[in-house]
TIVOBA-93106 format. One record per residue (C-alpha): residue number from 1; residue in three letters; x, y, z. Coordinates in steps of 0.25 Angstrom, whole numbers, plus 5000, padded with zeros to 4 digits. Last residue first. Layout:
// residues N
<NUM; "ala"; <X; Y; Z>> ...
END
This chain:
// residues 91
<91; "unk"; <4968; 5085; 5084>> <90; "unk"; <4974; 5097; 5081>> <89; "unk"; <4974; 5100; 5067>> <88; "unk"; <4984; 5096; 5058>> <87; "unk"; <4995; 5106; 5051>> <86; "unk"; <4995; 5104; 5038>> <85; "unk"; <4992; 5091; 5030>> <84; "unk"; <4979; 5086; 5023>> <83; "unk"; <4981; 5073; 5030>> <82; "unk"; <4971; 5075; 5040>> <81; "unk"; <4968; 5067; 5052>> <80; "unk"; <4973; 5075; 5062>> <79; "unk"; <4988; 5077; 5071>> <78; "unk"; <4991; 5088; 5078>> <77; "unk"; <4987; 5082; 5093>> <76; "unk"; <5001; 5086; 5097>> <75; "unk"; <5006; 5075; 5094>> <74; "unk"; <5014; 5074; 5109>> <73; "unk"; <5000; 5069; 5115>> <72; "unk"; <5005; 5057; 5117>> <71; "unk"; <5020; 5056; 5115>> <70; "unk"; <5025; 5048; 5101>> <69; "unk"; <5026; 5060; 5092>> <68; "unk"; <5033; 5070; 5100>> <67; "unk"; <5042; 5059; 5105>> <66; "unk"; <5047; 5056; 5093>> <65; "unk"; <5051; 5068; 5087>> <64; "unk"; <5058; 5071; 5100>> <63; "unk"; <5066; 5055; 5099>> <62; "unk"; <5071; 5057; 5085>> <61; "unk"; <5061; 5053; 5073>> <60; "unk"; <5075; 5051; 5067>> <59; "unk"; <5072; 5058; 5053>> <58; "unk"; <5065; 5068; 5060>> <57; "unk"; <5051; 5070; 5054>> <56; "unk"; <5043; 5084; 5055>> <55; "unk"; <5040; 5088; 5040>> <54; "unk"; <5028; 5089; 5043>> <53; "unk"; <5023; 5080; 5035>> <52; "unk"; <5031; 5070; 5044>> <51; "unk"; <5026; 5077; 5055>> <50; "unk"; <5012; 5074; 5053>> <49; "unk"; <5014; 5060; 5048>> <48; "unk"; <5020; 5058; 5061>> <47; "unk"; <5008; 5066; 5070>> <46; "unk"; <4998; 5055; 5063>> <45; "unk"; <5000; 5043; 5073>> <44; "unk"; <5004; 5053; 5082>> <43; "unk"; <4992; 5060; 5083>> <42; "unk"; <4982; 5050; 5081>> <41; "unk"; <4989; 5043; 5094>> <40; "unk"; <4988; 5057; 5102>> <39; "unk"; <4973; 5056; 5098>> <38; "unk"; <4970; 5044; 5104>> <37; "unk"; <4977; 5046; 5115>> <36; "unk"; <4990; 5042; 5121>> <35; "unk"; <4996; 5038; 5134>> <34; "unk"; <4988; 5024; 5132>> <33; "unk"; <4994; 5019; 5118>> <32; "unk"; <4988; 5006; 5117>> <31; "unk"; <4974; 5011; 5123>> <30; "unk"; <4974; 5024; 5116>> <29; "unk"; <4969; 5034; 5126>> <28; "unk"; <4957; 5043; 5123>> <27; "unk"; <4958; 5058; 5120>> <26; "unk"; <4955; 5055; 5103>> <25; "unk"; <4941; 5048; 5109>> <24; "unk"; <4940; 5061; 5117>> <23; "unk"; <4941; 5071; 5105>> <22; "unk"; <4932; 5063; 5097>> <21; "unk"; <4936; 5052; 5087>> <20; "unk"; <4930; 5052; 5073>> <19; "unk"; <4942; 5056; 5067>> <18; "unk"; <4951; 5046; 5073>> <17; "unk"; <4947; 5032; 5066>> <16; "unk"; <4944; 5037; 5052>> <15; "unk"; <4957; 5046; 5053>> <14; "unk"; <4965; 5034; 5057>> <13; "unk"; <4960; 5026; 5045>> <12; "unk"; <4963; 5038; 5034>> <11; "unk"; <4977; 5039; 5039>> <10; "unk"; <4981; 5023; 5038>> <9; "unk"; <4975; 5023; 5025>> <8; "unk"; <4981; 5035; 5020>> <7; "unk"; <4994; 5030; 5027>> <6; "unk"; <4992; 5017; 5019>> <5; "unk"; <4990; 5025; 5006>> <4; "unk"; <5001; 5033; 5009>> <3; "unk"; <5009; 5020; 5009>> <2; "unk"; <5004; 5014; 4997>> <1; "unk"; <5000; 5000; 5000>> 
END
């Protein structure tokens, strides 16, 4: 399979199970990830691609980088469903 076709896939299945979600079903814990929330899962699954448009990628994805994409709530909640590009709304 084409790979932007898979990520197209991938994108449009995650939108269909998120955007119906009220504020307090994105506030719930994720059971296998229980210092996150629902929504600080969306936004790291979608904060890389975000910051590879971006522009914002080290080649070693050092230890800072890292972290600010791997702590709950560190995403900054920037991230939606929308691959028009731009800044995102805050989720």
């Amino acid at each position: 399979m084409d790979p932007v076709l898979a990520w197209r896939d991938a994108f449009d299945r995650v939108c269909a199970l998120v955007e119906r979600l009220d504020d307090a079903e994105l506030d719930a814990r994720v059971p296998a990830c229980p210092d996150w929330t629902v929504r600080d899962l969306l936004a790291h699954m979608v904060g890389l691609g975000v910051d590879v448009l971006a522009g914002d990628e080290p080649d070693d994805h050092n230890s800072a980088w890292t972290q600010r994409r791997s702590t709950p709530g560190a995403a900054g909640r920037r991230t939606t469903c929308s691959p028009s590009g731009g800044t995102p709304p805050t989720l």
